[in-house]
N, C-alpha and C positions, 0 to 999 in steps of 0.2 A: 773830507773824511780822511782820516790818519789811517794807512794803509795798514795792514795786520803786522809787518815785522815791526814799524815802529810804536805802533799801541802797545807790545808786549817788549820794547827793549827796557832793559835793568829792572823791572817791576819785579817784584815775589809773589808766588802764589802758592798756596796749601789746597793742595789736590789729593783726599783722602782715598783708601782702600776699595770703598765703595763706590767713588766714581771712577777711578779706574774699570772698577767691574761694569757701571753704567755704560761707559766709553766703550769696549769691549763690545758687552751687548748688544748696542744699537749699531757696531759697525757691522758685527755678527749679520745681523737685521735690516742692513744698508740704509737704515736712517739715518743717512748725513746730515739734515738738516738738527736732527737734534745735537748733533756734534756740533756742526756753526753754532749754534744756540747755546751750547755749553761752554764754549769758548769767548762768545762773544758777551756772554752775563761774568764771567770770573771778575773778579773782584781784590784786587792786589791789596797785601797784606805789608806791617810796616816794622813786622819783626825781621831778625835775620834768619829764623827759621823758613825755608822755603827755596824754590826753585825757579830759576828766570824761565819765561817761554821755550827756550834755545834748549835748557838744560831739560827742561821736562822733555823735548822732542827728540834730543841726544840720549835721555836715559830708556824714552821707548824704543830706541833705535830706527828713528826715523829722522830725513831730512827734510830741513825748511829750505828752499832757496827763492827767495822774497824779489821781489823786482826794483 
């Protein structure tokens, strides 16, 4: 199994308004697994609209540091 930093390196993914408020929500809510669940259903996309893992983590202002 490909560990989480390398599943998501150079991929793009469109994460709309609405899942942000999902994500939000359930963290609100401490349901993490729906977050694992969220993250591990995405779906990389093959326009250049979109944001690498790194970049969505960097733009909520949170860090990854992967092993």
């Amino acid at each position: 199994m490909k560990s989480l930093a390398n599943r998501y390196d150079n991929e793009k993914y469109v994460i709309t308004e609405e899942d942000i408020c999902d994500l939000l929500l359930a963290y609100t809510n401490q349901d993490y697994e729906w977050i694992i669940y969220f993250f591990e259903t995405l779906e990389p996309v093959q326009d250049s609209i979109g944001y690498t893992f790194e970049e969505l983590l960097r733009n909520a202002g949170l860090r990854f540091q992967g092993k």
